[in-house]
LOMI-858784 format. One line per 4 residues: number of its first residue (from 0); their letters; for each residue x, y, z of C-alpha. Coordinates in nm, 2 decimals. Layout:
REM LOMI-858784
NUM> A> X Y Z | ... .
***
This chain:
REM LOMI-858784
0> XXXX> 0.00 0.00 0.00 | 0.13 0.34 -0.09 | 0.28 0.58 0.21 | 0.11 0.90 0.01 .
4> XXXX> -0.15 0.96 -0.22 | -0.37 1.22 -0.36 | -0.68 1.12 -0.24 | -0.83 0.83 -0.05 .
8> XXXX> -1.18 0.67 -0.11 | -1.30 0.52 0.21 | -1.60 0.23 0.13 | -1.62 0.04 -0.20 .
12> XXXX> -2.01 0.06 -0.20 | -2.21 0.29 -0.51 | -2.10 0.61 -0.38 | -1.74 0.51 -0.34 .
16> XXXX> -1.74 0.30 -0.67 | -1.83 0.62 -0.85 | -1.60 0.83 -0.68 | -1.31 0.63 -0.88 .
20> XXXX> -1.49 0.58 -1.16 | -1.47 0.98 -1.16 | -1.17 0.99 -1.06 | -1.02 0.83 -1.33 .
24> XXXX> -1.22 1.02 -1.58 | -1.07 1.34 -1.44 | -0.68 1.15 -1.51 | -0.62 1.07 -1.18 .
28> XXXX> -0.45 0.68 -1.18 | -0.50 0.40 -0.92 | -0.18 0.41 -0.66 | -0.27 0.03 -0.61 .
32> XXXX> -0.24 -0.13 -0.95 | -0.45 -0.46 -0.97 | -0.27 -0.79 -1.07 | -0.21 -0.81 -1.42 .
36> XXXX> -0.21 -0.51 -1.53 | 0.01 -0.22 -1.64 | 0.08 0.11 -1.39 | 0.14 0.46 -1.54 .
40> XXXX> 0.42 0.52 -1.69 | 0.67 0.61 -1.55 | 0.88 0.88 -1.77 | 0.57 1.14 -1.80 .
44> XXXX> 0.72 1.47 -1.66 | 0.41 1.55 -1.47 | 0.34 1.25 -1.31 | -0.02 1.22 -1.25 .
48> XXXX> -0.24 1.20 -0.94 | -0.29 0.91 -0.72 | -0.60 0.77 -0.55 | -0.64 0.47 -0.33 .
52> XXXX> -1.01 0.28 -0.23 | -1.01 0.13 0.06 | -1.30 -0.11 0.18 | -1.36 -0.28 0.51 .
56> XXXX> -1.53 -0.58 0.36 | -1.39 -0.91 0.24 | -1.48 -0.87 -0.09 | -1.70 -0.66 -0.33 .
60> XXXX> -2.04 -0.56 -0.32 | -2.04 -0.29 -0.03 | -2.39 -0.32 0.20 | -2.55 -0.57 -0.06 .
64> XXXX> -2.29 -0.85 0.04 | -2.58 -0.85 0.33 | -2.90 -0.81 0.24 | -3.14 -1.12 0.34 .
68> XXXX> -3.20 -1.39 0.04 | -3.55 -1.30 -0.01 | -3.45 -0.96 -0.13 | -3.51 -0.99 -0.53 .
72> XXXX> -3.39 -0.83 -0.79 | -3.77 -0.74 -0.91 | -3.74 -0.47 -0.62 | -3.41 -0.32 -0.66 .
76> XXXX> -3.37 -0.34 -1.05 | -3.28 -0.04 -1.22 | -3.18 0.20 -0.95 | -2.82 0.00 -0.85 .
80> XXXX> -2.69 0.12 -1.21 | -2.30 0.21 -1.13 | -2.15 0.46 -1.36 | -2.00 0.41 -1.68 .
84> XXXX> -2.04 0.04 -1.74 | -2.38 -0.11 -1.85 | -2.54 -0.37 -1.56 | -2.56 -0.70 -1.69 .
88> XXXX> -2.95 -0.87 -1.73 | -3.06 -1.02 -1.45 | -3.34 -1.27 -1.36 | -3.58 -1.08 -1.17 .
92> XXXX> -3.66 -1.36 -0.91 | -3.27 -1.36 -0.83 | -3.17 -1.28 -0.45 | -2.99 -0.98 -0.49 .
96> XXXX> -2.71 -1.07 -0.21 | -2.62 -1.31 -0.56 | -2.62 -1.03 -0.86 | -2.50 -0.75 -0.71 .
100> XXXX> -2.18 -0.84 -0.55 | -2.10 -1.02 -0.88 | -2.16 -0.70 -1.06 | -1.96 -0.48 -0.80 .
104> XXXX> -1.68 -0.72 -0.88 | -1.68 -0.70 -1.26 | -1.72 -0.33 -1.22 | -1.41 -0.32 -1.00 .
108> XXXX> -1.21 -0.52 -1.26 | -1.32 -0.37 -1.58 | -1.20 -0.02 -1.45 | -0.90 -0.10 -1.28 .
112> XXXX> -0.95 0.03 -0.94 | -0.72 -0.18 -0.76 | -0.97 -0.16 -0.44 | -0.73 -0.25 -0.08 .
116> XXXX> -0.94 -0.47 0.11 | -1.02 -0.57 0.36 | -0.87 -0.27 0.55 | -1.09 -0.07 0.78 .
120> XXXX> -0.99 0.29 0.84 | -0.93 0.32 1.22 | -0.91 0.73 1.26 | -0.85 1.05 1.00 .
124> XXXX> -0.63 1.31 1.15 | -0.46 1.61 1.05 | -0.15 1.62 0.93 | 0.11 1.85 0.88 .
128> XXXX> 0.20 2.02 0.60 | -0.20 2.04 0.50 | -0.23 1.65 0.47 | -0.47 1.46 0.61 .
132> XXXX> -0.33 1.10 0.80 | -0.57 0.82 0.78 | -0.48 0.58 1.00 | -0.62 0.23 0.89 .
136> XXXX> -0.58 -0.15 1.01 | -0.53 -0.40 0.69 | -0.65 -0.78 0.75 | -1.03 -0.90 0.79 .
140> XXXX> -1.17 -1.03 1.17 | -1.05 -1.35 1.11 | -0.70 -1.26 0.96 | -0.40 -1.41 1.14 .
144> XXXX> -0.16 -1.13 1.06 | -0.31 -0.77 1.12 | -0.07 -0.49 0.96 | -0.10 -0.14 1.07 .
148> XXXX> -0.12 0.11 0.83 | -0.08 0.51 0.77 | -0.16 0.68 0.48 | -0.13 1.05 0.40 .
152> XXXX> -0.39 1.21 0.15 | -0.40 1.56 -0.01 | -0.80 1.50 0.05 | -1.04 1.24 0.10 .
156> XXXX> -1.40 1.09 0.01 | -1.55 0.91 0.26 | -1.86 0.67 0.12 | -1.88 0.42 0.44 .
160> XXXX> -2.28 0.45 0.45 | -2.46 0.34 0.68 | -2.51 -0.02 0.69 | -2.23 -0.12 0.93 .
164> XXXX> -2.39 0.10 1.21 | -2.74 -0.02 1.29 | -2.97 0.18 1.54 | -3.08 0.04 1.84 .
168> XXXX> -3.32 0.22 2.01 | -3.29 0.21 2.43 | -3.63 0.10 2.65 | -3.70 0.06 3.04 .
172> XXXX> -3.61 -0.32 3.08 | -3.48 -0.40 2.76 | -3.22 -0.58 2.88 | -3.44 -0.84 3.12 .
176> XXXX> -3.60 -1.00 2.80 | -3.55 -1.39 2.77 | -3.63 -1.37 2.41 | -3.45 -1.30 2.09 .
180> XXXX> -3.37 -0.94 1.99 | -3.24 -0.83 1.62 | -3.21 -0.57 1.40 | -3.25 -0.56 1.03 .
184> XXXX> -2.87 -0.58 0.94 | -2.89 -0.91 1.12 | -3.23 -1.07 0.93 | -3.15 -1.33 0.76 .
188> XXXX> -3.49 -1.49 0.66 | -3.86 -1.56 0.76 | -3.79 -1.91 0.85 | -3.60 -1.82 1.15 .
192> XXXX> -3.92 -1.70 1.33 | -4.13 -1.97 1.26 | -4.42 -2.03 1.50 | -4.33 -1.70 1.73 .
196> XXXX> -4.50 -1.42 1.82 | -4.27 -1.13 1.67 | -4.34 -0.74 1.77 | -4.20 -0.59 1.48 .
200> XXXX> -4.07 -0.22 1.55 | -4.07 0.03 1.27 | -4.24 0.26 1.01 | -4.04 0.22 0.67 .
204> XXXX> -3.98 0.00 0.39 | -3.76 -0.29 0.54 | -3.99 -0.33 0.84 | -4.31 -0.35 0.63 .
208> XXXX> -4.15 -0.58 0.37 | -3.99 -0.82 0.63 | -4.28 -0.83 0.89 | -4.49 -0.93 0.54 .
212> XXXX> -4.23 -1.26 0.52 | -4.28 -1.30 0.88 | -4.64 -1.35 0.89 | -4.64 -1.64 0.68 .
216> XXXX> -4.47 -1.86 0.96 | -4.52 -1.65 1.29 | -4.75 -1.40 1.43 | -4.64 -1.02 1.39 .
220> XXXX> -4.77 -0.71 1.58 | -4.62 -0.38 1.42 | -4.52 -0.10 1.67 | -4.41 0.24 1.51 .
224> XXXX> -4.38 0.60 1.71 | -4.64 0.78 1.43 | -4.89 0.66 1.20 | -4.71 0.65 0.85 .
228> XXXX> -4.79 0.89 0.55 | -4.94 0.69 0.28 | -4.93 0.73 -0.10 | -5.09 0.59 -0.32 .
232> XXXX> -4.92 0.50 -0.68 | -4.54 0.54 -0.74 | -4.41 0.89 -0.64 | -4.40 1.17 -0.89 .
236> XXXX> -4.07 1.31 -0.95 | -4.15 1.63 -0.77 | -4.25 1.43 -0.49 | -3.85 1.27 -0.46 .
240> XXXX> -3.71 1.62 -0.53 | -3.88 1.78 -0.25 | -3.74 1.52 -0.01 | -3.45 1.52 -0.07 .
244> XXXX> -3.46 1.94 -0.07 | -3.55 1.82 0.27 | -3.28 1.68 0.40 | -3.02 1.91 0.22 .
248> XXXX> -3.16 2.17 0.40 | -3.12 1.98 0.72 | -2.72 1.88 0.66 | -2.66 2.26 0.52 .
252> XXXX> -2.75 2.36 0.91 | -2.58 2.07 1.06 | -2.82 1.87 1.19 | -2.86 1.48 1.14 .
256> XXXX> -2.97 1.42 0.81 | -3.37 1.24 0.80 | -3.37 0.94 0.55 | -3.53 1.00 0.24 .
260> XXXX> -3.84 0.79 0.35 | -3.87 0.98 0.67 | -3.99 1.29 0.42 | -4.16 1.12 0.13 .
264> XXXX> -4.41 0.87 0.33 | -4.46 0.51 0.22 | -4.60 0.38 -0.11 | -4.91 0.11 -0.08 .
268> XXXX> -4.69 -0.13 -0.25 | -4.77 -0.50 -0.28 | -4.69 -0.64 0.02 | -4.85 -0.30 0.20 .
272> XXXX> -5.17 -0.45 0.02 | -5.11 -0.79 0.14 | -5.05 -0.73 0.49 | -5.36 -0.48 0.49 .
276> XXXX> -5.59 -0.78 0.30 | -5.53 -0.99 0.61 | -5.61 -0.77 0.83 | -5.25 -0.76 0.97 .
280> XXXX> -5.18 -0.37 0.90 | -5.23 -0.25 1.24 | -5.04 0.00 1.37 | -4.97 -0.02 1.76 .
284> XXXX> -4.83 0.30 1.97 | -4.52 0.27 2.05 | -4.49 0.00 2.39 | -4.34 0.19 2.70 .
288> XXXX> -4.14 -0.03 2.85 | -4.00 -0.43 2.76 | -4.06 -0.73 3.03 | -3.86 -1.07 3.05 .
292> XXXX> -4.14 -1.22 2.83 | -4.30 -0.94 2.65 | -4.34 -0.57 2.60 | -4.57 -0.29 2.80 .
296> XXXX> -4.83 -0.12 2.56 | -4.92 0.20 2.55 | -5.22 0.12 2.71 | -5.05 -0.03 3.05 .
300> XXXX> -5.15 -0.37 2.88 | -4.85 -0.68 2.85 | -4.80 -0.81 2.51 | -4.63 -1.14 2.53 .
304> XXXX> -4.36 -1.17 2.26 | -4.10 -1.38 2.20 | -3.90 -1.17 1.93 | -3.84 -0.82 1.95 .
308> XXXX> -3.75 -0.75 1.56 | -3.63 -0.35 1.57 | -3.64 -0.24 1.21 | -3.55 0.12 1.37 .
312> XXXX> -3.31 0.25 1.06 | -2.92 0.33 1.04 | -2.71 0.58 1.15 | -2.39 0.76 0.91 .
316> XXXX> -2.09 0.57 1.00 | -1.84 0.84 1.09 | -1.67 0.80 1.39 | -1.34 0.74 1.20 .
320> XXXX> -1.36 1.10 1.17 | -1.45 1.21 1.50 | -1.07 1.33 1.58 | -1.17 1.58 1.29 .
324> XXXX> -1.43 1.72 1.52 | -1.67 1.80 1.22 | -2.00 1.73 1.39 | -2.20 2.04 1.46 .
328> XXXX> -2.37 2.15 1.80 | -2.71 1.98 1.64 | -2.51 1.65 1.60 | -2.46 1.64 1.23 .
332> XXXX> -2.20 1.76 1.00 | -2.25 2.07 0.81 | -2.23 2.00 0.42 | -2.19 2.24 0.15 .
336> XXXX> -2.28 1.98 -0.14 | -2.05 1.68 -0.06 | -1.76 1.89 0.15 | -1.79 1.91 0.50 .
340> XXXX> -1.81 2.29 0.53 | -1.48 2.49 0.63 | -1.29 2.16 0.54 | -1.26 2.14 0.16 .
344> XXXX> -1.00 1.84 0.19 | -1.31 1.60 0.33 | -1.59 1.51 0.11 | -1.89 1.31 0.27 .
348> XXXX> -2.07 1.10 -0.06 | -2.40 0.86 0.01 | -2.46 1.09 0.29 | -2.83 1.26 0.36 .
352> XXXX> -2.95 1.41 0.06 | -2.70 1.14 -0.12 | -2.79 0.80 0.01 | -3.00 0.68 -0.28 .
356> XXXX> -2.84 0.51 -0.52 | -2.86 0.77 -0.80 | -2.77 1.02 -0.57 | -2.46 0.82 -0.45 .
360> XXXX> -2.31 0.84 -0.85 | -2.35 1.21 -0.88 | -2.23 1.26 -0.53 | -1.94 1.12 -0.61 .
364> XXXX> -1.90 1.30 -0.94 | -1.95 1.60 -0.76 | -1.67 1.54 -0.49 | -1.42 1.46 -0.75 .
368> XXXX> -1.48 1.79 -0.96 | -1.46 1.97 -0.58 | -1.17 1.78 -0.49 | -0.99 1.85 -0.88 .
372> XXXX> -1.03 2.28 -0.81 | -0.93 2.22 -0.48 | -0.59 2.04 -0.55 | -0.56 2.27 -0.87 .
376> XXXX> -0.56 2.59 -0.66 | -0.34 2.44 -0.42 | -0.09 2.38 -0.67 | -0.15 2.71 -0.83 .
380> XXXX> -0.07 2.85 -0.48 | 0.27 2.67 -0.45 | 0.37 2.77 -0.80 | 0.32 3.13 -0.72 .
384> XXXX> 0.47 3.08 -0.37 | 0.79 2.92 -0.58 | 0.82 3.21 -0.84 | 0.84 3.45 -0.56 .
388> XX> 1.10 3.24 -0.40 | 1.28 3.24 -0.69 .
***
């Protein structure tokens, strides 16, 4: 692994992915070159810039390396397009845990990136000399020999997401339970609950889709802290737009950004309609407190559950960059586009307003082109500095 490059790509999910797919398009070149293939040449007398992608999972596919089997390609086709290259067909009944990690691979390979892996970035410090150090750990969980690892960047695009850092939401007597508590990132499939009774916490997507499985082997009771917005039909453009406004607005001030879903409502898809023909679409308040064998409604009354399934969302993961204190007083980090603001060497992509797929790609567009006038009027800086020197 190189000592110094230009820029460092932290996550090899979409936003990262296009991140170097931009960054080769603005002539940057991979510091890591992958086996079998040629680096830059040598004898240019302008040697061009470096980047580096590091990713903390054992092999390609970012967050999708996780998703649950019964995730099909029917729900997520056409919005996991990564730039550049065309995705490949795909059966629509395939898992997606199966085509999209193959996909992120041949992307990887087809455009050189030379992706480090598995190395998980430990801290990001400042450096001297206006550098940033990342500080990283190279070798899975399982890896024998663990190598330390410093790296100094000119700038840096963090794309870590959110999947890795799962919510869990704190009650009076959570931990007394005797029964089985997970979270979505730990779902695996339906089967697992067979023939329990499953209080299902959570108002979006994954919690509605997954507590649809569930009631085909188990007994669900849905708990959420509001009554969802409904919509009926697929949303209208304007209606995305103004979401996402949304949550722009929110990361210009600093606050934590709202997930996209969180501002748009829920669409009465399919297995909305399914759950609501079988009369299993009731929303409960909130429960107040959780017992050894069950949780305390709202109305003072115990519900006896064996599986407490808390579908309760993600949160950015960042704390590799707390020693850059970038978080404002209302707990989020205050973006101007996809740079952290007063920080122009730190670029934040499939964060808030950039967490959907499509707006991962032209986050990551948008960071480079920052990133390529930030190093250019660095360099023009030094130049002038030199003539004066001279």
């Amino acid at each position: 692994m190189p000592a110094a490059v230009d820029v460092v790509v932290v996550g090899a999910g979409q936003a990262g992915l296009s991140a170097g797919y931009h960054l080769l398009r603005r002539g940057f070149v991979p510091a890591v070159v992958p086996d079998g293939e040629a680096g830059p040449a040598g004898s240019s007398p302008a040697p061009a810039r470096t980047f580096v992608v590091l990713d903390a999972e054992d092999g390609p596919g970012g967050a999708w390396r996780h998703r649950w089997r019964s995730l099909r390609m029917s729900t997520v086709n056409g919005i996991y397009d990564l730039p550049g290259v065309d995705k490949p067909p795909a059966d629509p009944q395939a898992p997606s845990v199966d085509v999209l990690p193959a996909y992120f691979a041949d992307y990887e390979h087809e455009l050189g990136l030379g992706v480090v892996r598995p190395v998980r970035v430990r801290r990001v410090e400042r450096a001297d000399g206006g550098l940033l150090a990342v500080l990283a750990r190279a070798g899975g969980e399982e890896a024998t020999e663990v190598t330390e690892v410093t790296l100094r960047a000119r700038a840096l695009v963090n794309a870590t997401g959110t999947w890795s850092k799962p919510f869990w939401p704190r009650y009076p007597g959570q931990e007394t339970f005797r029964g089985r508590q997970l979270h979505t990132a730990g779902y695996v499939r339906a089967e697992d609950f067979a023939g329990r009774r499953v209080a299902v916490v959570g108002g979006g997507i994954s919690a509605l889709q997954l507590m649809e499985e569930i009631s085909h082997v188990g007994e669900t009771f849905w708990f959420t802290r509001r009554e969802p917005v409904w919509h009926e039909g697929e949303f209208d453009a304007r209606a995305g737009h103004d979401a996402v406004a949304r949550v722009e607005e929110r990361v210009r001030a600093g606050l934590p950004p709202l997930s996209v879903v969180s501002a748009t409502g829920l669409v009465r898809a399919p297995y909305v309609r399914s759950l609501e023909e079988r009369g299993l679409l009731v929303r409960r308040p909130m429960f107040t407190r959780i017992e050894p064998d069950g949780v305390v409604q709202a109305d003072g009354t115990l519900l006896p559950v064996d599986v407490i399934f808390w579908n309760t969302g993600f949160r950015a993961a960042l704390d590799h960059l707390r020693p850059l204190g970038l978080r404002e007083p209302g707990g989020g980090v205050r973006m101007e586009g996809t740079q952290v603001a007063g920080e122009p060497r730190v670029h934040l992509v499939g964060y808030g307003p950039s967490s959907s797929t499509v707006g991962a790609n032209r986050a990551g567009r948008d960071a480079v082109n920052a990133i390529v006038r930030f190093l250019d009027g660095v360099a023009a800086v030094a130049q002038g500095a030199s003539a004066q020197a001279g």
